[in-house]
C-alpha positions, -999 to +999 in steps of 0.1 A: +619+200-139+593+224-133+577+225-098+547+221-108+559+186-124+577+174-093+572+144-080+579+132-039+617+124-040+615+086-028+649+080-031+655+097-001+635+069+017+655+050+046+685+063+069+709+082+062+746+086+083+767+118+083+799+114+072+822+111+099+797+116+132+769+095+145+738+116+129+715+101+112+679+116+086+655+095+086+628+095+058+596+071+051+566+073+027+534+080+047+514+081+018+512+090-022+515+129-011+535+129+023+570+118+031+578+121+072+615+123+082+639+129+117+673+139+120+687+122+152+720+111+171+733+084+189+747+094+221+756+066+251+733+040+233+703+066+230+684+082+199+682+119+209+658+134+181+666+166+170+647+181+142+612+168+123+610+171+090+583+162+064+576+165+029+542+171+011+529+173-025+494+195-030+483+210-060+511+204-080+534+226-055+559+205-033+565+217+000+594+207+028+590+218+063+617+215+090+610+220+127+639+224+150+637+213+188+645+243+210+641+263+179+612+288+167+589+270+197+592+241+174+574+255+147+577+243+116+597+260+089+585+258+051+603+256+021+592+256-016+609+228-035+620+226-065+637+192-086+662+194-115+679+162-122+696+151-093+697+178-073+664+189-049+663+222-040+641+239-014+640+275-010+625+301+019+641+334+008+627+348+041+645+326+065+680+341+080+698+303+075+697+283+058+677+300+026+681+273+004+691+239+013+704+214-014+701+177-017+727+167-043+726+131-051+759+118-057+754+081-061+722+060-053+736+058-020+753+085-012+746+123-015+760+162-006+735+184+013+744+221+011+727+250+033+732+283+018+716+321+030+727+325-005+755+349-001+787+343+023+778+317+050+773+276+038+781+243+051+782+207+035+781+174+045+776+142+033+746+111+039+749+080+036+721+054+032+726+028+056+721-008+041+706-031+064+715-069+057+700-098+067+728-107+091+727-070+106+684-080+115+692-106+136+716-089+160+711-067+191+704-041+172+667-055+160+634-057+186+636-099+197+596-088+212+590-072+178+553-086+165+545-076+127+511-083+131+505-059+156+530-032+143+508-032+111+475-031+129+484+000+145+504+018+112+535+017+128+572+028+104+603+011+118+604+023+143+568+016+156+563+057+151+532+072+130+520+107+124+495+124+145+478+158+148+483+181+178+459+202+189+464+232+213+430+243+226+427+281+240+403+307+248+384+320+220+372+358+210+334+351+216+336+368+251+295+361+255+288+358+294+256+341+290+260+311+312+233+290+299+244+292+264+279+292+277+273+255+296+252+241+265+283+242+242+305+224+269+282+196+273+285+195+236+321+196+232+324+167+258+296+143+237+318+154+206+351+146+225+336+109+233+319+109+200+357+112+178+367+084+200+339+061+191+348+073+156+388+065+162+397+102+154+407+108+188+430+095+211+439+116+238+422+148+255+426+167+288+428+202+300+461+223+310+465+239+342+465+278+344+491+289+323+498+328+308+487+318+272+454+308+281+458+275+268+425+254+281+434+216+267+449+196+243+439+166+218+462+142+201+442+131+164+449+100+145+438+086+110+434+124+097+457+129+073+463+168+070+461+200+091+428+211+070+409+182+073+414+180+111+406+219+113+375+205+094+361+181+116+362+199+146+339+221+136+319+191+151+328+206+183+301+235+194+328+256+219+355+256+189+322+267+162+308+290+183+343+305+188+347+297+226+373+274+224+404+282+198+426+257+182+467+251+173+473+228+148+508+205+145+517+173+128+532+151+157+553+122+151+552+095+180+546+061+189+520+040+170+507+017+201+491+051+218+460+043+209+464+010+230+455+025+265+421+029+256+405-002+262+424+000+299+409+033+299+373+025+302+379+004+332+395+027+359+372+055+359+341+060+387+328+089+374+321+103+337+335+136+338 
């Protein structure tokens, strides 16, 4: 199949076990174009999250990023992908390892993933898809304080986790000293800050302490769905137009009942800063 014809691999949805050791890949379905995954262990009862992972269809090209905890800063890693039959294969010929990794679907519930640089050094292993039963839902292992009413409200997976956008603000390259001008388009990035929130774009802002890469704040973004269009909107924001203010942009993956401290938020201040 052509990569231009491929499709999001949903059978890859659900969790997946390692053969032999307690890791585990997690994928979901965000939407017709996105599927968000995790690769995790269990270690003394606890989930320790290693590596994000997410896959996106736009414009006909299929693309799987990987982003490695302690790795790269966290940055993401893109690979191309490409589908023939049962086997998905996604490629980034300038990464040192792996350069190609291989999903090999062995059975519906069971499949081979192989990472190649595409000359001497490789490694399998094998997934399997974890079935959960109706006996297995009713055991310690399931929430007892779970409520499906409000995990749905708030867009929460499984795991009461949804995707959000990151955003790093730093000093921009307009160096202008003209403090009247300067002041005008921080009153205006504060109304827009409290403006998104009205709008439910925006969930959490603050500024960073001093720090060596001039980073000034950060923003948490919900209900956008892609890097571009949350580049898009804050044009909205006079110090990041005007090129005072610079922005990072990451998909973040965390827990969907954020958004919840708001209300409690706009009864403990004194002051509007």
């Amino acid at each position: 199949m052509l990569l231009g014809q491929s499709r999001l691999p949903l059978h890859l949805v659900g969790t997946w076990k390692v053969n032999g050791l307690d890791s585990y890949e997690h994928w979901d379905q965000l939407d017709e174009s996105s599927m968000k995954g995790f690769s995790y262990e269990i270690r003394n009862g606890q989930m320790i999250v290693s590596e994000y992972l997410e896959i996106r269809q736009k414009k006909g090209k299929v693309t799987y990023t990987a982003a490695v905890r302690d790795q790269n800063q966290g940055k993401p890693i893109p690979f191309l992908m490409r589908q023939q039959h049962d086997t998905l294969i996604f490629e980034n010929l300038n990464h040192d390892f792996p350069k190609r990794i291989s999903y090999i679907k062995v059975s519906e519930n069971k499949i081979n993933v192989h990472l190649s640089d595409l000359q001497e050094k490789a490694s399998t292993y094998t997934i399997v898809k974890q079935v959960v039963t109706h006996t297995e839902k009713n055991t310690t292992a399931a929430n007892i304080n779970y409520d499906r009413v409000l995990a749905e409200k708030l867009g929460g997976d499984d795991y009461g986790m949804k995707k959000y956008i990151l955003v790093l603000l730093r000093t921009g390259s307009n160096k202008t000293t003209d403090k009247a001008y300067i002041a005008e388009c921080f009153r205006g990035h504060l109304n827009n800050i409290n403006l998104l929130v009205d709008q439910g774009k925006l969930i959490v802002a603050g500024p960073l302490g001093k720090n060596d890469q001039q980073y000034r704040g950060i923003f948490i973004l919900t209900n956008i769905n892609t890097l571009e269009q949350a580049r898009e909107l804050l044009q909205t924001d006079p110090a990041i137009k005007s090129g005072l203010l610079d922005l990072e942009l990451f998909d973040w993956y965390g827990s969907a009942a954020l958004p919840e401290y708001l209300p409690l938020s706009d009864k403990i201040w004194r002051l509007r800063p």
